[in-house]
C-alpha positions, 0 to 999 in steps of 0.5 A: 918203381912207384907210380904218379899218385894220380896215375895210380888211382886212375888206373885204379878207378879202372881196374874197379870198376871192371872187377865191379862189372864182373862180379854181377855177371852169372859165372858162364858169361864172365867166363866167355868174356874172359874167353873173348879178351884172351883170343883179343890179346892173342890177335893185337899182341904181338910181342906175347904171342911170338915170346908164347909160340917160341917158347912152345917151340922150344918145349915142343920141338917136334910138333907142327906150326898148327899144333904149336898155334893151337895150343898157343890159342887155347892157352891165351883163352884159359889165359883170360879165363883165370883173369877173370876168375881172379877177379871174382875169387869171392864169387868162391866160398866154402858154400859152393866150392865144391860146384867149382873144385875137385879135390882130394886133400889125403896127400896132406891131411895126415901131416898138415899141422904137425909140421912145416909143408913145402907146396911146389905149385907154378903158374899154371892152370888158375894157381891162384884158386888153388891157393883159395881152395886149400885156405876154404877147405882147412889147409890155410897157409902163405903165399909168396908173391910180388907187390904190385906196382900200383899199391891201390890195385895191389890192396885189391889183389891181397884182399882177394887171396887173404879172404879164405884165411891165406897169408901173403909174404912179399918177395922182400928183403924178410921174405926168407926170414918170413917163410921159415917163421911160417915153416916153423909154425907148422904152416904150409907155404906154396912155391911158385919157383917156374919164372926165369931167374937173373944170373946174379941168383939163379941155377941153370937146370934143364926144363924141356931138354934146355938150360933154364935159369932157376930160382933156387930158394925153395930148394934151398930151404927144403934142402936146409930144413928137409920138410915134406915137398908136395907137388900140387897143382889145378886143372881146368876140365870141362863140367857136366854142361860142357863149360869151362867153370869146373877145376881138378885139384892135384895133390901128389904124394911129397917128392922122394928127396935123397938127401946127402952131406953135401947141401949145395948137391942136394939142392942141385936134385932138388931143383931137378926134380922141381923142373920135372915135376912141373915139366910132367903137369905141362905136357898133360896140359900144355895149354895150361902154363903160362907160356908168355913168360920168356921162361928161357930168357937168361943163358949160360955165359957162351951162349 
């Protein structure tokens, strides 16, 4: 639904001048505030913290209400700590990246360019460095992405991920026709397939031992065009100083598809294995996913 033009460019003028703020403040300081507005979302939010905490239950059945709340906490401070991060994604040039990002691109370089490469990533850590690091080191490709509502802060966001060399292909009526055409470009194009799906078009596959509503997109493609799959994601770890500025990017090798005759079966192991993989980078780092997503929101007819 689009905005009041008005209501737009107000929200607008805000946003702005809170990304303007951000960008004259030293790295740690605008980390602590991100810190601060994370624990205040926590505090007055209601709503997210109990989706967050009967998510984390869902996923970790086992452990204690501290435990759950400790993780809960932790993952609303990284929460605004990549918000922040986001707004100052310029602050990261190909200067100084290496202050900020571990990496090791030897997963991808020797096939990077000769084909079309599938990146299976999900909300988790800050995503959106992971895409620019990879656009600042040489691996330039596409990233999938809904248009905000507000077109003013949307232009914001795009100058922001396009900055490094990256592409954006909105979630639209092309969007498929758009991603094979960056595939057959020998392109790499970066999934994001960790949000609840509507029944009209998503697969029920497990995620932590209960049925979740799937995307089934990226399987699809990869099961149409068997390009390479290659898990990827970002952590953050704590740096020599102790803070929390330093990331840890994770290429794996491209996943082990056993592919058959039978299209609609592969894409079935195919979004297995998905679920898997991101369910593995979870448990690592718990605190790193984006739990306030009501992940298991749509169920089975019965249920």
């Amino acid at each position: 639904m689009k905005k009041n033009k008005a209501l737009a460019y107000s929200e607008y003028v805000l946003v702005y001048s809170f990304y303007a703020f951000l960008n004259i403040l030293p790295q740690d300081l605008s980390l602590k505030i991100g810190r601060f507005l994370g624990l205040l979302f926590y505090k007055i939010d209601k709503k997210h913290r109990k989706h967050t905490l009967n998510n984390l239950k869902i996923a970790f059945p086992t452990k204690t209400e501290n435990e759950l709340t400790d993780i809960a906490i932790k993952f609303y401070k990284n929460l605004g700590m990549v918000f922040v991060e986001i707004f100052r994604l310029n602050k990261y040039k190909e200067s100084n990246i290496d202050d900020f990002v571990e990496y090791d691109f030897d997963q991808i370089k020797n096939i990077y360019g000769g084909q079309g490469i599938l990146l299976l990533t999900a909300h988790f850590g800050n995503w959106e460095l992971l895409a620019k690091t990879f656009g600042l080191k040489g691996y330039k490709g596409n990233v999938l992405a809904r248009p905000l509502d507000n077109p003013y802060i949307e232009k914001i966001l795009y100058d922001l991920r396009t900055a490094s060399g990256n592409k954006v292909i909105y979630n639209r009526e092309n969007a498929v026709k758009n991603i094979i055409s960056a595939l057959n470009e020998k392109e790499i194009v970066g999934f994001l397939p960790d949000e609840n799906a509507s029944k009209r078009i998503g697969v029920f596959v497990d995620f932590f031992g209960v049925k979740a509503c799937t995307m089934p997109g990226m399987a699809n493609i990869a099961a149409k065009t068997k390009l390479p799959v290659v898990p990827a994601f970002i952590v953050r770890i704590k740096g020599k100083d102790g803070n929390y500025s330093k990331h840890r990017l994770i290429i794996e090798p491209p996943l082990d598809i056993k592919y058959t005759s039978d299209r609609k079966t592969d894409t079935m192991n195919i979004l297995k294995l998905f679920n898997e993989k991101i369910e593995d980078i979870i448990k690592q780092y718990p605190e790193q996913w984006f739990w306030i997503h009501n992940r298991w929101k749509t169920r089975p007819d019965g249920e």
